[in-house]
C-alpha positions as CSV (number, residue, x, y, z in Angstrom):
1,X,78.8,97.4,116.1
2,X,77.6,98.0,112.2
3,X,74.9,100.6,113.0
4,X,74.3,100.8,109.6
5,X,73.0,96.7,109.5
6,X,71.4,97.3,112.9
7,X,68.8,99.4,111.5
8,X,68.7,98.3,107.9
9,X,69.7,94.4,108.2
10,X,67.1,93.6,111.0
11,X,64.4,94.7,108.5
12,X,61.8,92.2,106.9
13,X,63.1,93.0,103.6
14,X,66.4,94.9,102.2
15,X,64.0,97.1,99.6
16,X,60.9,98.4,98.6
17,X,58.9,95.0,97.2
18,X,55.9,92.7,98.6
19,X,55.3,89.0,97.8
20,X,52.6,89.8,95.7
21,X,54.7,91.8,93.5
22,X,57.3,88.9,93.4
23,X,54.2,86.5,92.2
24,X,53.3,89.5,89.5
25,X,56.5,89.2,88.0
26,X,57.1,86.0,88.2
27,X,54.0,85.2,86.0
28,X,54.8,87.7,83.7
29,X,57.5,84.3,82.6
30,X,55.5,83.0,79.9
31,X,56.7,79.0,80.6
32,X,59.8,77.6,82.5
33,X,60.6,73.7,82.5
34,X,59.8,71.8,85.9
35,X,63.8,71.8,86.6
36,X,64.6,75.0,86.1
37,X,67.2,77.0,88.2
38,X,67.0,80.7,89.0
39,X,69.4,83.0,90.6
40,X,68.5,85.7,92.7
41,X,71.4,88.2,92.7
42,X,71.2,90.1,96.1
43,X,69.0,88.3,97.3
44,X,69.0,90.2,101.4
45,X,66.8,88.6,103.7
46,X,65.0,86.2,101.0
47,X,62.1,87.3,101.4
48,X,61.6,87.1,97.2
49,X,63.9,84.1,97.1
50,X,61.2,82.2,99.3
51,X,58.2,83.5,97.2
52,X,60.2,82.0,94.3
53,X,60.8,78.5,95.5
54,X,57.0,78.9,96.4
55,X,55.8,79.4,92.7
56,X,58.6,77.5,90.9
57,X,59.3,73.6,90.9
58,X,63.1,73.6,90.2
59,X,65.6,75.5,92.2
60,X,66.2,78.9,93.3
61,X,70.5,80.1,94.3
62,X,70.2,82.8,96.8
63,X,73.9,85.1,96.3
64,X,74.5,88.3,98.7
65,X,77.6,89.5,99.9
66,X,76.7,89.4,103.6
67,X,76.7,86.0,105.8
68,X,73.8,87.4,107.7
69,X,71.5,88.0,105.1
70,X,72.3,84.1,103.6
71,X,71.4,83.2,107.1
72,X,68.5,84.7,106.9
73,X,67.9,83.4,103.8
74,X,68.1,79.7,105.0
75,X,65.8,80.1,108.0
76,X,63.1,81.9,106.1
77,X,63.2,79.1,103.3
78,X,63.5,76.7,106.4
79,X,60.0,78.3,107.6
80,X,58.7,78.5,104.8
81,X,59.5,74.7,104.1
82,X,61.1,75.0,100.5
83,X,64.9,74.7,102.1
84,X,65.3,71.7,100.1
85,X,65.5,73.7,96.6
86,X,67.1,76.3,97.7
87,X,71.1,77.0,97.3
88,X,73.3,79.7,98.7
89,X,76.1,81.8,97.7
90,X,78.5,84.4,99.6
91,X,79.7,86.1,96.9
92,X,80.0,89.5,95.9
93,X,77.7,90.2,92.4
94,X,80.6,92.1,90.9
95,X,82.7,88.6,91.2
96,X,80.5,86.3,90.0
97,X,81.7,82.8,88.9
98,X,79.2,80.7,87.7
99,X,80.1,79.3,84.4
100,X,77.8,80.7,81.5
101,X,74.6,80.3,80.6
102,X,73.8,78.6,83.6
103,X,70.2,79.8,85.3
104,X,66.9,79.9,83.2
105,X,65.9,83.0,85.2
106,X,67.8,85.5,86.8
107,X,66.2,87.7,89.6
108,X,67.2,90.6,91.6
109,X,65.2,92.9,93.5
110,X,66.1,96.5,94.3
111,X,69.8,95.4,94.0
112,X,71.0,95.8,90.6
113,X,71.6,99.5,91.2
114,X,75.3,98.2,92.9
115,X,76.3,97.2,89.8
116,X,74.2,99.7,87.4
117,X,71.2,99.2,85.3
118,X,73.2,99.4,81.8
119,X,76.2,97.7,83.5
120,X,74.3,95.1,85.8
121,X,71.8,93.8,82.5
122,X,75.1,93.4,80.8
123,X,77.1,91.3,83.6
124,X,73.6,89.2,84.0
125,X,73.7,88.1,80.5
126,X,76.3,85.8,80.2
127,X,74.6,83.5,83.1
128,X,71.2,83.4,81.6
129,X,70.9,80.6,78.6
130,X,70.0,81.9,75.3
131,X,65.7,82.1,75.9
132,X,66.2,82.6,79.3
133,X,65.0,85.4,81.4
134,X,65.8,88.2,83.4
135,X,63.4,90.4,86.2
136,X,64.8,93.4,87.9
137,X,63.4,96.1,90.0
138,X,65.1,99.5,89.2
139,X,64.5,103.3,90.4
140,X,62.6,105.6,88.1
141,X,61.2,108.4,87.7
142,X,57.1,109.0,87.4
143,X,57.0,112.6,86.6
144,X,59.2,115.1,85.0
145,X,61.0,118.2,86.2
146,X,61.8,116.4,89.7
147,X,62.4,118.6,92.7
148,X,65.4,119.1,94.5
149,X,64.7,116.5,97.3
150,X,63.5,113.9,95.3
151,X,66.8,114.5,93.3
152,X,68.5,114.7,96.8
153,X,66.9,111.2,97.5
154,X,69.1,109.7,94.5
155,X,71.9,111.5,94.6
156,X,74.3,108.3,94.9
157,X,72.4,106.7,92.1
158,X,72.4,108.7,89.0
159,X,71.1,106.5,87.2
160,X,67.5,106.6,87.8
161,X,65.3,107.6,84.9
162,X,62.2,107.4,83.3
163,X,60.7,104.1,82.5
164,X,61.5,104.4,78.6
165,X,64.7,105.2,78.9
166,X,64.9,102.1,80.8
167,X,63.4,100.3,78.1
168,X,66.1,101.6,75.9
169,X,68.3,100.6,77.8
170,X,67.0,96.6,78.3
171,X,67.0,96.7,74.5
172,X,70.3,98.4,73.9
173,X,71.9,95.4,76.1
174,X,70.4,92.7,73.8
175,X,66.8,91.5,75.6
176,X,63.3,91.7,74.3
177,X,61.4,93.5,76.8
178,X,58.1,91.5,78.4
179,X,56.8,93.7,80.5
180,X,56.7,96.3,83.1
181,X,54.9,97.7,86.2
182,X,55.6,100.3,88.7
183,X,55.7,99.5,92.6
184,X,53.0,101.3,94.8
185,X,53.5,103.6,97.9
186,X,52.5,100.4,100.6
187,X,55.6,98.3,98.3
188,X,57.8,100.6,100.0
189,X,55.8,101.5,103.6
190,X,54.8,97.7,104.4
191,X,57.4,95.9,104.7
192,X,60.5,98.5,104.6
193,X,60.0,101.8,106.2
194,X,57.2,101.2,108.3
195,X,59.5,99.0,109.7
196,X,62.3,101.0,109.4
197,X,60.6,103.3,111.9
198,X,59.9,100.8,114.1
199,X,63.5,99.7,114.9
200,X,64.6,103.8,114.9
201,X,62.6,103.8,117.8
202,X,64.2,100.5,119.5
203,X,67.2,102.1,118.9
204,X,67.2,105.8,119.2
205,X,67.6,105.9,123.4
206,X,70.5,103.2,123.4
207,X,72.2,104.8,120.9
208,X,72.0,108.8,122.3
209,X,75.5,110.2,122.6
210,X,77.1,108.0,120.3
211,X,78.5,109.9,117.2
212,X,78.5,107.0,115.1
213,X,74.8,105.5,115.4
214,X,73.5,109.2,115.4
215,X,74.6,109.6,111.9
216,X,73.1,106.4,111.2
217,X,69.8,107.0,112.9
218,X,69.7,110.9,110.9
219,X,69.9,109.4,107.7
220,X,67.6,106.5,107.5
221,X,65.1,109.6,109.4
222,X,65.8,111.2,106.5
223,X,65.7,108.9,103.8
224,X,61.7,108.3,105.0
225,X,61.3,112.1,105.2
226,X,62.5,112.7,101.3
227,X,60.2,109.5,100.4
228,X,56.8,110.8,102.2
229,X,57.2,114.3,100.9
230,X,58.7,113.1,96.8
231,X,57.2,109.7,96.6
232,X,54.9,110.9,93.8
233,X,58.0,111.9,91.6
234,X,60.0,108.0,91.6
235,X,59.2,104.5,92.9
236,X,60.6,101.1,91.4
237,X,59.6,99.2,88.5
238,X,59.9,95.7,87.5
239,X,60.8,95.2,84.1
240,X,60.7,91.4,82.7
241,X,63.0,90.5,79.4
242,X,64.1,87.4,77.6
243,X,67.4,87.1,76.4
């Protein structure tokens, strides 16, 4: 068993985000034709990919690594009865193939970080056509001088900075910035560790005396722990930019 997608893959979402946040960004895009065609790089459980094909009339490509969360994908758009604009990829974002310039928006929500901010903005570029746009959630900091734990809480993402040196950095890579907002507390309680609690429990009894899932269980325990007592030093932010 993959204790690891036990706790973490069975959740309503595979970040910190809310539908309304998804509809925030999303009209931060100043105009995009009725056929246009967005991709949303890690897309998890499709949560955001759904709220997408709800505010968009052309298509949406869902890509993740994992056949479960493209499953998931499928049968939330299926729900959500928008199934019939909405495409699918298993593919890992560092091995993207589509040929360039091919989306008029690309998306990705709290999943960027696996390929880098500075890195990921550049790997996106190529598929977006020139006037296109890109929307990303990314980790940074809200306060300077952060604590040991809520350093601890990164600690395999060093990448997570302040908000302007993000900035520099969607400049740097050749995109005017739009705009930007920072995710509240309840963006990461909701819909993610709230839950995230919930299915510690459901598993905690089952799972006693097994090495494996205990290690498992301890971190994501301690993952919300870090967040409750540091959440005033970081969050995520959306940042919005045209190519």
């Amino acid at each position: 068993m993959n204790y690891f997608l036990e706790i973490y893959g069975k959740l309503p979402r595979a970040g910190p985000g809310s539908d309304e946040l998804t509809r925030r960004a999303f009209e931060s895009i100043p105009s995009l034709p009725d056929t246009s065609r967005i991709l949303d790089v890690g897309c998890g459980p499709g949560k955001q990919t759904v709220e997408l094909l709800r505010n968009c009339s052309g298509s949406v490509v869902g890509l993740d690594l994992l056949p479960e969360m493209i499953d998931r994908t499928i049968a939330e758009a299926e729900l959500a009865g928008v199934s019939d604009r909405l495409e699918t990829v298993v593919q890992d974002m560092k091995e993207m193939t589509f040929p360039e310039s091919s989306f008029d928006v690309i998306w990705s929500e709290g999943a960027i970080y696996n390929l880098g901010f500075e890195r990921g903005l550049n790997a996106l570029k190529k598929f977006v056509k020139p006037g296109g746009y890109v929307a990303v959630s990314e980790a940074v900091w809200l306060k300077p001088n952060p604590p040991t734990g809520a350093i601890e809480f990164w600690q395999d993402y060093p990448e997570v900075d302040t908000i302007e040196a993000k900035l520099d950095v969607v400049k740097r890579t050749g995109y005017e910035p739009l705009s930007y907002f920072v995710f509240p507390a309840s963006a990461w309680t909701d819909s993610y560790y709230d839950p995230m609690e919930r299915r510690i429990a459901q598993c905690e009894e089952a799972w006693s005396s097994n090495a494996d899932a205990e290690a498992v269980l301890f971190e994501a325990r301690k993952e919300i722990s870090l967040f409750r007592k540091y959440s005033d030093y970081f969050s995520y932010a959306f940042f919005i930019m045209r190519k």
